[in-house]
N, C-alpha and C positions, 0 to 999 in steps of 0.2 A: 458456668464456663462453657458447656458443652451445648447449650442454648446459645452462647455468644459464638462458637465458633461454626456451629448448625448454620445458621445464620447469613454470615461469613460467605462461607462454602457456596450455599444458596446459587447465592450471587455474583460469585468469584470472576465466573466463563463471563458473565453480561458486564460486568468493571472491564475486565481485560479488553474486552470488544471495545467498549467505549472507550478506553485508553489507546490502546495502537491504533486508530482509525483517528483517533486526534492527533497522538502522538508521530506515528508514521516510523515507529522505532521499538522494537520487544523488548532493551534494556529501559528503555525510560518508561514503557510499558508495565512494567514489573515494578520498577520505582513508585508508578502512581499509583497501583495497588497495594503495593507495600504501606505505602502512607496513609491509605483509605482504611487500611487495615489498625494501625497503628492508635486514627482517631475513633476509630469503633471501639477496641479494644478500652478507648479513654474515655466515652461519653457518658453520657446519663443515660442510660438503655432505659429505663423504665417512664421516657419520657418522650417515647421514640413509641408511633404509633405504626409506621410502615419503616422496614428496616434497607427494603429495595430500596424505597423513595433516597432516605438517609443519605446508604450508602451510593447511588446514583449521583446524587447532589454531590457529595465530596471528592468523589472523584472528579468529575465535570470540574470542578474548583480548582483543583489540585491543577490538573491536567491543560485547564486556559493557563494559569500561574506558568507550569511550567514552558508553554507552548511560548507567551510572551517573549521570556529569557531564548528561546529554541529558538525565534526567527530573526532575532537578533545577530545570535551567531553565526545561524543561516546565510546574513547577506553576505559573510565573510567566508562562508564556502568555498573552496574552487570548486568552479564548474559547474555544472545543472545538478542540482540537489533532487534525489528520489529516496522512495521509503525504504528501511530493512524489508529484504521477502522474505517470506513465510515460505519455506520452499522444501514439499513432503515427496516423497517415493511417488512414481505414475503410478498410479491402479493402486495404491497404499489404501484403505479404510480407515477415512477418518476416527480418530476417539471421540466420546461425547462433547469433549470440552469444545476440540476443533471442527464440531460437526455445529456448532453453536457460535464459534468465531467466521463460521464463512457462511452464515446464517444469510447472511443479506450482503451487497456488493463487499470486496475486498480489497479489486483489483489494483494494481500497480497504476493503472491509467487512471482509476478514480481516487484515488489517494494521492497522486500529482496533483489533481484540479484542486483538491482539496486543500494543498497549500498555498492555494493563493488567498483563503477565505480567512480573514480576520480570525483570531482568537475565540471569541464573542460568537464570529456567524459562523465559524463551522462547527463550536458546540450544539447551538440552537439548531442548524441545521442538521445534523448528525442527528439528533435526539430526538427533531419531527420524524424526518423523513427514514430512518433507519430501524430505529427504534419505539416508535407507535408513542412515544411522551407526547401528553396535550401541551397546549397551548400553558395551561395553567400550572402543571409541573416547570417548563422552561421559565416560565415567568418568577418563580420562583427560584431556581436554582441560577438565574446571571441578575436577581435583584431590579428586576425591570418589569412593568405593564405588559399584560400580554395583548395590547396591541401591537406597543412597543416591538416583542416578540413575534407577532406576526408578520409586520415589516421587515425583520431581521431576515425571517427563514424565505420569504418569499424574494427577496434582495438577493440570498445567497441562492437560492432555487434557479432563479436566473440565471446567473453567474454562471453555474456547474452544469445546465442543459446549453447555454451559451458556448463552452468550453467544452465538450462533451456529450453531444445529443445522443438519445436511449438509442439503441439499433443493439437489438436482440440477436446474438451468433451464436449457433450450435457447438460444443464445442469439438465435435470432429470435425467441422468446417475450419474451426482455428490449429487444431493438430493438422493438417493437411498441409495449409500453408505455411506454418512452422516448417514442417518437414522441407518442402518445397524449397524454402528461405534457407536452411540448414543445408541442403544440397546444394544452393547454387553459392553459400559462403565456401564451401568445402574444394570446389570446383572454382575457384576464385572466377566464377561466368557474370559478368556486369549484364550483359544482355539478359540473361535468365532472372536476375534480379531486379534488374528495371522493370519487366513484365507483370511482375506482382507487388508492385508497391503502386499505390495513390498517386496521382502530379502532384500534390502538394502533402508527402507523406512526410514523414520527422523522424530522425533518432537521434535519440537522450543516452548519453553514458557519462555514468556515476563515478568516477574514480576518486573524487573528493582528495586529488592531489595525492595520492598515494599507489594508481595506480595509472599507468601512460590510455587517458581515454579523451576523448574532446572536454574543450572548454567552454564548447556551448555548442546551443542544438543543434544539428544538422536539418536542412530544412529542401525539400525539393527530390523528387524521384530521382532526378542524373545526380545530385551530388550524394544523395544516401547510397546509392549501388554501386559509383565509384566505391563510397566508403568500403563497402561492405564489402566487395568482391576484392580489397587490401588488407581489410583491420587485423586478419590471422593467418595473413601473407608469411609471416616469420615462426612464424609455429607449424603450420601445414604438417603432415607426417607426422606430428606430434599429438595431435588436438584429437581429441574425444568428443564427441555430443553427448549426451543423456538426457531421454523424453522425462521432468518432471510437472510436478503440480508446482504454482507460483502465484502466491493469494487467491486461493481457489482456480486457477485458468491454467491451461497448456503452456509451458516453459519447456525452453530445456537451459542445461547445463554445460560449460564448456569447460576441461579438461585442461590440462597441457601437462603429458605426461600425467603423474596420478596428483595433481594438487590443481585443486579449483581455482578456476582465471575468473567465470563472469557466468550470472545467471540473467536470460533474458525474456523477456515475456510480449505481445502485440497486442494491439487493439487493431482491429479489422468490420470491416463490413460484409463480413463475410463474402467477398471477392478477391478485395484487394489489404496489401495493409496499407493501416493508416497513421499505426507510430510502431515504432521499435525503442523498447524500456532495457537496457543493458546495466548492471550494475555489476562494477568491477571494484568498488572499494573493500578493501580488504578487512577493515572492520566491521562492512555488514556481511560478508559472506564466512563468518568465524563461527557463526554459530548455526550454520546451514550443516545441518547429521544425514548428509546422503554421500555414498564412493560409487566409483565404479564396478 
């Protein structure tokens, strides 16, 4: 038993990884572990020659299963659907576990692209390109050729540099502008806020009908700064910031009085921004453990 739960453990941080990075959710996250757990504990262990591989496989399984069902529901979202954040203390030192889930990309901006990739091609992709799994692993775990499998990840490779080209930023370069961004919301200044955002910048807010955020994305420098230099027009006086971490990157957190309204995070080229990721639904920001 303590060889099966050795085991287990091993592997636990690299299951979690690959599940929220599919899933884009810590409870369903948990769920798909759970159930990876559930069929190890059932299997024929002594017929199982790599227990990584195994338990890799079934999760991956698990986690397309339940993704299918996920974007189903998804289309019936309101409004622009983003992932639960991950969202620790600034300056916090990660634990092992989480020093191992922000191993490789996390961000709120790549976990957006990421829902738009098939079931299928954002496991395969996930698995190449995050995870170092050959060709021959994946080919087995979605029950496909891996040539088959190499059209896939190369398909979805497209896709997510298409949607997302690499442009490497320091990340005092993105605290900076955070700050900047945070100032001129606070100063409700449109002109200061037009100054650092992209012509063709976005912001995305999540409130999943439960909390008052747009219902679809804001798209263009004048109409985001309008936005921005209004959206906490009615809180003013009240609103708090807090510099956190937000799947590995510079976020902060906003306030209203002492109860959490929305935690926000950007993607930048390190000049300018190039999206704003706000999520205000109230069911993903329940299990964020930061106060003022």
């Amino acid at each position: 038993m303590n060889q099966t739960l050795d085991a287990f453990a091993e592997n636990r941080g690299r299951l979690w990884s690959i599940a929220y990075r599919m899933l884009g959710s810590r409870a369903d996250a948990d769920d798909a572990v759970q159930e990876a757990w559930l069929r190890w504990h059932g299997a024929h262990r002594e017929e199982i020659r790599s227990p990584q591989a195994w338990l890799v496989t079934a999760t991956t399984r698990i986690c397309i299963d339940r993704l299918r069902t996920l974007r189903a529901e998804r289309e019936h979202y309101t409004g622009p659907w983003l992932p639960e954040p991950l969202v620790e203390e600034s300056g916090a030192s990660p634990t092992p576990d989480q020093a191992a889930e922000l191993a490789s990309d996390l961000s709120v901006a790549f976990l957006a692209v990421l829902e738009r990739l098939a079931p299928e091609e954002r496991a395969a992709f996930l698995l190449h390109e995050m995870f170092d799994s050959g060709y021959d692993d994946i080919a087995q775990i979605l029950g496909k050729s891996e040539a088959a499998c190499r059209q896939i990840v190369s398909r979805a490779t497209r896709r997510v540099r298409a949607d997302r080209p690499r442009v490497q930023v320091p990340d005092e370069a993105k605290r900076k502008l955070l700050a900047a961004f945070k100032s001129a919301i606070e100063a409700q200044d449109q002109a200061a806020l037009f100054k650092l955002l992209a012509p063709d910048s976005a912001w995305t807010s999540d409130g999943g009908g439960k909390a008052r955020a747009m219902r679809r994305v804001l798209r263009g420098a004048h109409k985001v700064s309008r936005f921005g230099a209004n959206i906490f027009r009615k809180y003013i006086g009240h609103m708090t910031f807090k510099n956190v971490v937000v799947n590995g990157e510079p976020g902060h957190a906003a306030f209203y009085k002492d109860n959490l309204l929305s935690v926000t995070t950007i993607r930048t080229d390190g000049e300018r921004i190039l999206d704003v990721f706000t999520v205000m639904n109230p069911d993903k920001l329940k299990d964020v453990k930061i106060s003022l």
